[in-house]
N, CA and C of each residue as an Amber inpcrd file, in Angstrom:
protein
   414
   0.8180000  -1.1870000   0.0000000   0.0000000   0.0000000   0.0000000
   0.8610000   1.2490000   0.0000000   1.7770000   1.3140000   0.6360000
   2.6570000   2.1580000   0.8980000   3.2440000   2.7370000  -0.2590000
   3.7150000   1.8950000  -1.1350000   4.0720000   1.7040000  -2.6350000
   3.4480000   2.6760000  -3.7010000   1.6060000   1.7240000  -3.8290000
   1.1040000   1.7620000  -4.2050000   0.5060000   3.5470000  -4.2940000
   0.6960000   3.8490000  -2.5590000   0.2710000   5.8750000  -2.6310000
   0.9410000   6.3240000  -2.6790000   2.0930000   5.8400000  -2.8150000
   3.0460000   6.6380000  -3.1710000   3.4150000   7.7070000  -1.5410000
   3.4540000   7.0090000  -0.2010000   3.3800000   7.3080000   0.7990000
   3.6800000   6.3290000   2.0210000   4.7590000   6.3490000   2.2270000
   5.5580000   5.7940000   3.5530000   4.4470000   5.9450000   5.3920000
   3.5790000   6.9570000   4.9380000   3.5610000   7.1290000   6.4750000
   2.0920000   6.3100000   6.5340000   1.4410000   5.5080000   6.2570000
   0.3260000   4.4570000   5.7110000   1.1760000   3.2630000   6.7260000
   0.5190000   2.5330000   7.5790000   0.9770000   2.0820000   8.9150000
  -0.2180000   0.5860000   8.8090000   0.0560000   0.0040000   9.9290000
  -0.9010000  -1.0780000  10.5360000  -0.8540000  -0.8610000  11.4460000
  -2.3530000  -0.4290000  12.1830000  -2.9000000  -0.2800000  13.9070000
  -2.8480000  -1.5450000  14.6310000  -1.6840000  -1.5050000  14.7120000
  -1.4920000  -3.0720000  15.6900000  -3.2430000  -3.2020000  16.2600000
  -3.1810000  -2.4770000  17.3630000  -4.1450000  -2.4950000  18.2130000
  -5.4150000  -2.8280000  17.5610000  -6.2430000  -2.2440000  16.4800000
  -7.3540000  -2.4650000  15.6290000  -6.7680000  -3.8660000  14.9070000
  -5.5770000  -4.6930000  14.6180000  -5.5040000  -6.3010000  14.0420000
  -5.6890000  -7.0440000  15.0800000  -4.9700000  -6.3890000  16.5700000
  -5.4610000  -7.5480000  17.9880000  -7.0530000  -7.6170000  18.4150000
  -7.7810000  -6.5110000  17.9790000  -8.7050000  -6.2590000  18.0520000
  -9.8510000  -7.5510000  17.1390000  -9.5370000  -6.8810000  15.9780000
 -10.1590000  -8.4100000  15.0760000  -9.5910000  -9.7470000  15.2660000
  -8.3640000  -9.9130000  15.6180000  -8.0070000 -11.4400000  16.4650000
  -8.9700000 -11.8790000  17.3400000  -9.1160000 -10.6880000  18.2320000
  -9.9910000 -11.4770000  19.1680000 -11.0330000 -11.6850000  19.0670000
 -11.6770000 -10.9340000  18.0620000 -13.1730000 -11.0600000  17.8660000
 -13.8530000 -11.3430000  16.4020000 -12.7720000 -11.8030000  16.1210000
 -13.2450000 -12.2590000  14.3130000 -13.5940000 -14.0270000  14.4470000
 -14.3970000 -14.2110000  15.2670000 -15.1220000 -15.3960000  15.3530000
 -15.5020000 -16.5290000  13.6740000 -16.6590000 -15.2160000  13.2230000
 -16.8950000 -15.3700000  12.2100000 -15.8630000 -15.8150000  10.9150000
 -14.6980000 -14.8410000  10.8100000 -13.5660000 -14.8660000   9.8480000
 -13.2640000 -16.5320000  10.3400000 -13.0100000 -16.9960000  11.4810000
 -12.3970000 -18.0070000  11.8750000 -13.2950000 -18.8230000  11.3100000
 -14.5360000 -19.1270000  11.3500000 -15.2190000 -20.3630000  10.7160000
 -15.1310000 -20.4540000   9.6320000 -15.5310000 -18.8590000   8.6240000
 -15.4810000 -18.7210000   7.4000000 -13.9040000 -19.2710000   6.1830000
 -12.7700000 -19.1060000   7.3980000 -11.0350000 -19.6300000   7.1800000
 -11.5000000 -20.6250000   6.7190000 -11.9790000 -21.5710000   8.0890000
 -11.8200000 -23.2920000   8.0530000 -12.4740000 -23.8240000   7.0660000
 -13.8850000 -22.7460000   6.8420000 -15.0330000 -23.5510000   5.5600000
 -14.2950000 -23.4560000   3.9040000 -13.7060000 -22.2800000   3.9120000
 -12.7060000 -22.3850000   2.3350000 -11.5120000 -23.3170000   2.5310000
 -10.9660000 -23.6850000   3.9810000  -9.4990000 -24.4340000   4.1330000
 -10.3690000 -25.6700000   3.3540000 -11.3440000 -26.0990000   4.0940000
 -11.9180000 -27.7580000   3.7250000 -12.4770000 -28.0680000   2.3850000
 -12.2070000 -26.7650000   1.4320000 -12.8370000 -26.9390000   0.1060000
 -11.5320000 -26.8180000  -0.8120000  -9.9280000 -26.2310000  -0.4130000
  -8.8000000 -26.2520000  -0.6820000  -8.6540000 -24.7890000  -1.2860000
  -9.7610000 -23.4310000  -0.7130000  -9.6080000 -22.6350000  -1.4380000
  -8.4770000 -21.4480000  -0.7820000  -7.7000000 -21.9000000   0.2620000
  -7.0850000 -21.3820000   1.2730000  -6.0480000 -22.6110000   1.1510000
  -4.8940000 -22.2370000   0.8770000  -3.4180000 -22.9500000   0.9010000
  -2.6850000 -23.4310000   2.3600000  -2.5000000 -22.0850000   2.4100000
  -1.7860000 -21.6530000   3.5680000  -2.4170000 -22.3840000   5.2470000
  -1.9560000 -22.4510000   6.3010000  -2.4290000 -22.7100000   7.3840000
  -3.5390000 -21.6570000   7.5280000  -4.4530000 -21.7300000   8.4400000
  -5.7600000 -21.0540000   8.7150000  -4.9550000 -19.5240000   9.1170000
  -4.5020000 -20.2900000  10.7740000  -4.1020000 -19.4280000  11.4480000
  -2.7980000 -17.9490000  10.8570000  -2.3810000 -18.3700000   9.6990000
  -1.4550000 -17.3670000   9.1470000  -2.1670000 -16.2580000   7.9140000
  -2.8070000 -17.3450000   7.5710000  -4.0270000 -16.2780000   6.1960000
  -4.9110000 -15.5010000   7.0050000  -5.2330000 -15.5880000   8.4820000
  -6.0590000 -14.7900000   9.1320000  -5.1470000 -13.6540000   9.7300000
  -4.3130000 -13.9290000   9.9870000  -3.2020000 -12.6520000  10.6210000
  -2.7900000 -12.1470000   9.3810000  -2.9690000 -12.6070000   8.4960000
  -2.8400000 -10.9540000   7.3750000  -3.7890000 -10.7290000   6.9200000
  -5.1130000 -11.1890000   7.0270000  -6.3550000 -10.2930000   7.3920000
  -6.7770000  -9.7910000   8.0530000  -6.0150000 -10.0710000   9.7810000
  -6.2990000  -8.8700000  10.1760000  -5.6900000  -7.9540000   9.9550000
  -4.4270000  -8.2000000   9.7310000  -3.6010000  -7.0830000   9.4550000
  -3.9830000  -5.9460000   8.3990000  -4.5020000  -6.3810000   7.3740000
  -5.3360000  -6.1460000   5.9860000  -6.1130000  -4.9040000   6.3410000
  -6.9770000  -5.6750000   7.6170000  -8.1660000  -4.8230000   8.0030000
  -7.7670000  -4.0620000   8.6410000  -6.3240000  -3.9490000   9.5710000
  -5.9550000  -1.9450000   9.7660000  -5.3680000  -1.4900000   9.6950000
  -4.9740000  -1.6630000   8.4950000  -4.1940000  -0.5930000   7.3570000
  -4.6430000   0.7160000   8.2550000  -4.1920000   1.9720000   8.3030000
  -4.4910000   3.0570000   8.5340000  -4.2600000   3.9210000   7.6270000
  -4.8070000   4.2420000   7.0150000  -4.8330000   5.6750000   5.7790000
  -6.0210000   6.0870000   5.5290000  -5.5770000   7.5880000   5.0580000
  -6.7400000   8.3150000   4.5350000  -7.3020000   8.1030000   3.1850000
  -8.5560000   8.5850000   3.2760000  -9.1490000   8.0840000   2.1410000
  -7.9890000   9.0240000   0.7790000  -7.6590000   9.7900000   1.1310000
  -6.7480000   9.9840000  -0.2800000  -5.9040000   9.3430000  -0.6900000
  -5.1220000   8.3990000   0.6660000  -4.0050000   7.5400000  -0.0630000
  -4.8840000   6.4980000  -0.5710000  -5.8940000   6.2380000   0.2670000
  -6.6660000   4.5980000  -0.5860000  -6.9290000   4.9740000  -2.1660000
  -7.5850000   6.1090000  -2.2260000  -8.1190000   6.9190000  -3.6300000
  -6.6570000   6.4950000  -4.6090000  -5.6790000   7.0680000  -4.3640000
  -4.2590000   7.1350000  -5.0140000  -3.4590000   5.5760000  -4.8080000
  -3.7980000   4.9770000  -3.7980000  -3.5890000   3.4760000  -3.8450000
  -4.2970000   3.1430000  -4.9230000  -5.5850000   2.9700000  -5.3770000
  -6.4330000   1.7140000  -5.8700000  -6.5730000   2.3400000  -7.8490000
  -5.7830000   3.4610000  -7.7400000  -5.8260000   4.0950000  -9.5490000
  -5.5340000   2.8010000 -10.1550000  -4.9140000   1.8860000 -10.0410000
  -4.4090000   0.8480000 -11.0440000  -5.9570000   0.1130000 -11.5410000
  -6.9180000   0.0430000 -10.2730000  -8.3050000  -0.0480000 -10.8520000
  -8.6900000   0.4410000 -11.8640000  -8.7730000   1.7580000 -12.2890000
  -9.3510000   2.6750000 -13.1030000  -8.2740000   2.5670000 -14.6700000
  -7.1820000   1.7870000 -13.9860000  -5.9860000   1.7660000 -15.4910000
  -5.6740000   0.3950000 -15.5710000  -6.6350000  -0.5190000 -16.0780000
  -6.4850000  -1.7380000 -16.3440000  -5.3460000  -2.4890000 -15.4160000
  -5.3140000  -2.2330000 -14.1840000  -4.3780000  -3.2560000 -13.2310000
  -3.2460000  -2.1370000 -13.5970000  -2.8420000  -1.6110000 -14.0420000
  -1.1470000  -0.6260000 -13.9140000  -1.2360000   0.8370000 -13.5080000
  -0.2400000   0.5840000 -12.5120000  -0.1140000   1.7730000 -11.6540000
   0.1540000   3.3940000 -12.7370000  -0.4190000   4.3150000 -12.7230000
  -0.6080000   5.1420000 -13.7380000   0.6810000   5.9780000 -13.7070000
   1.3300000   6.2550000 -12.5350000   2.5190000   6.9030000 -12.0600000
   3.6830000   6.2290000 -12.5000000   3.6370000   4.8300000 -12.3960000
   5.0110000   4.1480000 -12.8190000   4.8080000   3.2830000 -14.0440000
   3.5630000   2.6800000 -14.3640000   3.2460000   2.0580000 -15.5950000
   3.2880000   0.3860000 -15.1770000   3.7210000   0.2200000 -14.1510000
   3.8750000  -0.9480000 -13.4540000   2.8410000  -1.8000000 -13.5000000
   2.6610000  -2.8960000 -13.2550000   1.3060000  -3.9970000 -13.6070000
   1.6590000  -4.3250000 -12.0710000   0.2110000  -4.0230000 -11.4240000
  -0.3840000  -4.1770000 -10.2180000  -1.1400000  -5.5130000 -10.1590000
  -1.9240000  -5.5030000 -10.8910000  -2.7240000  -6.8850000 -11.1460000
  -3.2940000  -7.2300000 -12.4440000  -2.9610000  -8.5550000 -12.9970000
  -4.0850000  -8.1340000 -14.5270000  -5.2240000  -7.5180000 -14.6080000
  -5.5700000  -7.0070000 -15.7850000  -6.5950000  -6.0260000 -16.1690000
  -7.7470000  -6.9970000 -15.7700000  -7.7590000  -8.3240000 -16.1120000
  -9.5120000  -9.1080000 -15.8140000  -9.5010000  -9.4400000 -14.3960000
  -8.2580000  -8.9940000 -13.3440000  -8.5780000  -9.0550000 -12.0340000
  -8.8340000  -7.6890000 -11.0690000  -8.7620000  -6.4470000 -12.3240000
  -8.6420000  -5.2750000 -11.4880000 -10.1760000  -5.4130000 -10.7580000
 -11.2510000  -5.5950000 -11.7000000 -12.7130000  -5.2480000 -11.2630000
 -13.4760000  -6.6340000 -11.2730000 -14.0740000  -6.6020000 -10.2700000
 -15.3180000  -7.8700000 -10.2910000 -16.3920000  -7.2810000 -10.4970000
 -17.6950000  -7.3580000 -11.0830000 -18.5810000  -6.2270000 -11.0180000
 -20.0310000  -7.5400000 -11.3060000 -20.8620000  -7.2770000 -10.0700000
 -22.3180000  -7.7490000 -10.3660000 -22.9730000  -6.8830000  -9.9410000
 -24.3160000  -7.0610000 -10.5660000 -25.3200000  -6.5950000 -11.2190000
 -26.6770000  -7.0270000 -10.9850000 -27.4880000  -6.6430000 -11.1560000
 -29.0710000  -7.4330000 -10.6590000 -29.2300000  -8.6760000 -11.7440000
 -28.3180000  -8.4940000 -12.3970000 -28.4490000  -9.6500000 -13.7910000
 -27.7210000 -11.2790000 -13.0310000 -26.6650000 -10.3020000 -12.1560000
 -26.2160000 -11.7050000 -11.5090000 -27.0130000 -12.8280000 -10.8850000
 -27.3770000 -13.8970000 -10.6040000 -27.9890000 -14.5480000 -10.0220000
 -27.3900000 -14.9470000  -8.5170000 -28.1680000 -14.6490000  -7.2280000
 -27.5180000 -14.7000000  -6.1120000 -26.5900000 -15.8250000  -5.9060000
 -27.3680000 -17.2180000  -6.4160000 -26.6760000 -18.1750000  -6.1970000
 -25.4880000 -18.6470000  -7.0460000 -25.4480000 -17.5110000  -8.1490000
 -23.8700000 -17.5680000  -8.9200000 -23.0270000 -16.8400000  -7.9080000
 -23.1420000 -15.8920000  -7.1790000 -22.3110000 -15.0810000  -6.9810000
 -20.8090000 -15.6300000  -5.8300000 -21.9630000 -16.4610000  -4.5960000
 -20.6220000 -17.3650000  -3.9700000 -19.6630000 -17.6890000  -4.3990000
 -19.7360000 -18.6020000  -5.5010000 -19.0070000 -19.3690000  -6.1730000
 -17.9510000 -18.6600000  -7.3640000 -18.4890000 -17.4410000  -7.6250000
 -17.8030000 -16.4130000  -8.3630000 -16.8860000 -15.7050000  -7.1950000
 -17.3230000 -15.5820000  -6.1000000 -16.4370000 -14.7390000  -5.4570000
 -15.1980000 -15.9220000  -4.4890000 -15.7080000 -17.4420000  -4.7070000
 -14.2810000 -18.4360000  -4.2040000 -13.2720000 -18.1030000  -5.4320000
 -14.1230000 -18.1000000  -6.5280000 -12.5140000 -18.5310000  -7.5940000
 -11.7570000 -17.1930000  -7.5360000 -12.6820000 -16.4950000  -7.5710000
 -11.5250000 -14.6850000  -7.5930000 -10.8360000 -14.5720000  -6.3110000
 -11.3210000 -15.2540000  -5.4620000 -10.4030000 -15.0340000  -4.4740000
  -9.1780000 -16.2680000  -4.1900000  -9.4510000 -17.7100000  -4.5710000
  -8.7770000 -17.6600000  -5.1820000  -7.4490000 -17.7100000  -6.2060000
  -8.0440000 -16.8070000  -7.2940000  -7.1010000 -17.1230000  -8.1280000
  -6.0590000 -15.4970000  -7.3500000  -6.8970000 -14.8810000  -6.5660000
  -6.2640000 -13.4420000  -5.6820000  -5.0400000 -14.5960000  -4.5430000
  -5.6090000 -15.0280000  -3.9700000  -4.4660000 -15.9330000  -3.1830000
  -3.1320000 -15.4800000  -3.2720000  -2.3050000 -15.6290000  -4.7620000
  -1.3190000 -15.7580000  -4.5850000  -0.3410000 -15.0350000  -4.6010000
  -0.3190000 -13.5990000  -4.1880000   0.3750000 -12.4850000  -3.8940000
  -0.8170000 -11.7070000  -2.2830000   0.1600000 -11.4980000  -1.6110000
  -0.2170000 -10.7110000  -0.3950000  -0.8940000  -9.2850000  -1.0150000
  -0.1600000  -8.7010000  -1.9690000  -0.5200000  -7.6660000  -2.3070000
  -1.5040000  -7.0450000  -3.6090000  -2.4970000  -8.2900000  -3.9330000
  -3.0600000  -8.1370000  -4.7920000  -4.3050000  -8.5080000  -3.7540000
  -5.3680000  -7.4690000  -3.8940000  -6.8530000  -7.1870000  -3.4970000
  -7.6190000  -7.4560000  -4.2250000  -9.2460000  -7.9670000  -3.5230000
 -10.7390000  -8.2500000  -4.1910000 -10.9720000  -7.1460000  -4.1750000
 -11.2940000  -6.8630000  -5.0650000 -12.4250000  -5.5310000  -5.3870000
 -13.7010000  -5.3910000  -6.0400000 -14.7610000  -5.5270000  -4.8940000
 -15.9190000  -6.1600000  -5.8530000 -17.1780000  -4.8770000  -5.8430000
 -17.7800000  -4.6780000  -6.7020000 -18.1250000  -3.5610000  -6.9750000
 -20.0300000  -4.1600000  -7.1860000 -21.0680000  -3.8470000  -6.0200000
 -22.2160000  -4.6720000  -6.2980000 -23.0980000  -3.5500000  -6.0780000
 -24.4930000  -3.6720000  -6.6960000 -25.7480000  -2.8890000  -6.8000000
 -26.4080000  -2.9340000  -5.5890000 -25.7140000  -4.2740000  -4.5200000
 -27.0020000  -4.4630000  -3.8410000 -25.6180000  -4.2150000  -2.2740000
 -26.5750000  -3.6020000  -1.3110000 -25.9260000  -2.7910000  -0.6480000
 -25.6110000  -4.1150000   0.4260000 -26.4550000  -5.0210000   0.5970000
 -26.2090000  -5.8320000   1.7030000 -25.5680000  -6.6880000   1.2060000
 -25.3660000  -6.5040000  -0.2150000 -23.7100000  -7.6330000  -0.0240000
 -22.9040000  -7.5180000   0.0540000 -22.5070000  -5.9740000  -0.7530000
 -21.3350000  -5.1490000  -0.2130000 -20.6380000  -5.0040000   1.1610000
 -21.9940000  -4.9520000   2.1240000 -21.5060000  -4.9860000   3.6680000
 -21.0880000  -6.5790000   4.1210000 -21.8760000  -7.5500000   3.1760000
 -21.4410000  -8.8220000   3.9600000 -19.6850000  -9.3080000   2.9720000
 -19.4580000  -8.6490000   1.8090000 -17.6960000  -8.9810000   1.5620000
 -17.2960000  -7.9180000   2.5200000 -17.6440000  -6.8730000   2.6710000
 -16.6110000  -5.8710000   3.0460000 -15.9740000  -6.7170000   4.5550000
 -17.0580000  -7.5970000   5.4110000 -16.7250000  -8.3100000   6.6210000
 -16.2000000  -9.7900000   6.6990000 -15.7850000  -9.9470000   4.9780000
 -15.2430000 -11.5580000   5.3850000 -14.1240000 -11.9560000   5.5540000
């Protein structure tokens, strides 16, 4: 991220990752249910400590804004020209056209085929507000 805004002072709130350690119950079942389907590699317990970690990033919305441009430029960072992520992984995007019960299963493989760099993000972009809130918490 740091990289990415072009900004060193973009941190992790220890305190807000011990925070979701202790109380990311949910994340913990949700780990084990992708570990037992093989969509999670890694041990449980290590893919969850860099989600929490993930989750407190500390920055302002301008560095996130100036972090996530490679979205808006087919996966490459617009400042350096650099390839952030391929272009068919910058955006996920559903729609009322989607069918609910496609969408699970659309959002295991993107995540994933996301797996295998720490520093490549889901970014899923939906019409319907309560699903947005239920990825934004997984």
């Amino acid at each position: 991220m740091q990289f990415l805004a072009q900004d060193t002072s973009i941190t992790i709130d220890e305190a807000v990752a011990a925070s979701e350690h202790r109380t990311g119950f949910r994340n913990v079942a949700l780990a084990n249910y992708m570990k037992s389907f093989g969509v999670i590699d890694n041990p449980v317990e290590y893919t969850l400590g860099v989600y929490f970690h993930h989750c407190a990033i500390s920055m302002t919305c301008r560095q996130l804004a100036v972090a996530g441009r490679f979205l808006a430029h087919s996966g490459r960072d617009p400042s350096t020209g650099l390839s952030v992520v391929q272009a068919e992984r910058a955006v996920l995007t559903f729609d009322e056209s989607t069918p609910a019960a496609a969408r699970g299963p659309l959002l295991m493989r993107a995540e994933r085929a996301l797996k295998s760099t720490l520093d490549e993000g889901l970014y899923v972009q939906t019409e319907e507000r309560k699903d947005a809130n239920r990825l934004r918490r997984l």
